[in-house]
N, C-alpha and C positions, 0 to 999 in steps of 0.2 A: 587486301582489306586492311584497313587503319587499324592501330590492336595498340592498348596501354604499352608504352616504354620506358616509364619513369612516372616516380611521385615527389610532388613537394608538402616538407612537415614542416610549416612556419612555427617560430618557435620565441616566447619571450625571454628565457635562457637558455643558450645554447649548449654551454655544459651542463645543464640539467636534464636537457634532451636527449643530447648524447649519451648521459651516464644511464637512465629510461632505457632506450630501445637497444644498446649494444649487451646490458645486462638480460632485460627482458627478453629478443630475440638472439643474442651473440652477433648482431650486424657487425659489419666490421665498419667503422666512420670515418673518414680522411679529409683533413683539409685540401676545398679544392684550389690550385693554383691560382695566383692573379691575374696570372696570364689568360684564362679560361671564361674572365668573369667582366662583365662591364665595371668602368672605374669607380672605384670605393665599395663593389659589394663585397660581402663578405659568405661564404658558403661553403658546406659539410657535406661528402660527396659519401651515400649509403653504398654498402655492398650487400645482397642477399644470397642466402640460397637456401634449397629445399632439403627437405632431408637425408637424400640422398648425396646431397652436396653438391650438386649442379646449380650453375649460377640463375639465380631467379631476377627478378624486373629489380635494378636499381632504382635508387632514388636521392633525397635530399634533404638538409635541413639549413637552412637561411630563417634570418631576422623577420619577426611580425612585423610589414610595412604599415600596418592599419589595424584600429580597433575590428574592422569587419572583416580583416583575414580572417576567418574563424577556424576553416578545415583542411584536410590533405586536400592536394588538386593533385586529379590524375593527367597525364601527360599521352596524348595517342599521337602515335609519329603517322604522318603526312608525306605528301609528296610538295603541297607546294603550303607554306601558311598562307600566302598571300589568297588562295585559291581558297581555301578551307574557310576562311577569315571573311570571304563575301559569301560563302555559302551559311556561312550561321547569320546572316545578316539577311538571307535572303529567307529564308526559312522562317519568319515569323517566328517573334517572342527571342530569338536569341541575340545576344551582344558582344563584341569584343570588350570587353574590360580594359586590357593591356594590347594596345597596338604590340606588332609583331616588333621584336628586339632582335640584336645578332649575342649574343654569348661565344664571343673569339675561340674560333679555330675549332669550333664543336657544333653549334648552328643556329635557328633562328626560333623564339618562340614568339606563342599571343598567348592571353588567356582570354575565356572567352564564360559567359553563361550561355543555361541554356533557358527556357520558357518556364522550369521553374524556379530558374535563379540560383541554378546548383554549377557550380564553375569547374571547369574543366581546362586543360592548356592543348596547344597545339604545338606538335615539333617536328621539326624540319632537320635532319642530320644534314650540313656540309662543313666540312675541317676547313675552308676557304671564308669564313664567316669572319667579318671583323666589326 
């Protein structure tokens, strides 16, 4: 069954961000490689975990692209986006926002809303992604 794997925290400062949630929570936040990321982005790769110290759902922090980024998007890994990406389409009131991307050597997202305009991403893992 498809289950959250990842969040995005768009951000209009990014060390503002980071210095926030690594204090507030102890995240640990890491520059993610260029190699990982389509050309010119830039992006902050979360580490979580619970209180027992087991790794909890990673996530993220990149650049506000738009005044209407407004919130976290949760991330629910798939089997196929392309397959997921006609089923929010088909489904009445839902949209892809962001046709499906590859993110090198990690896998392929979309974002998408849903009927009430609450956005969501979809993720696809293959390290063969370019």
């Amino acid at each position: 069954m498809p289950t959250i794997v990842h969040f995005e925290i768009p951000s209009d400062n990014i060390e503002r961000s980071k210095k926030f949630y690594s204090e507030l929570f102890g995240w640990n936040i890491e520059k993610v490689p260029a190699d990982q990321l389509p050309e010119g982005a830039d992006a902050w790769r979360i580490y979580t975990q619970d209180h027992k110290g087991s790794n909890g759902v990673n996530g993220g922090i990149h650049k506000r692209m738009s005044p209407e980024q407004q919130g976290i998007t949760n991330f629910v890994d798939v089997k196929s986006v392309d397959e997921y990406s006609d089923k929010v389409k088909q489904f009445g009131g839902g949209a892809v926002q962001v046709p499906k991307m590859a993110l090198p050597k990690m896998g392929y997202m979309a974002v998408c809303s849903d009927t009430e305009n609450n956005t969501f991403g979809l993720w696809q893992s293959d390290t063969s992604a370019k």
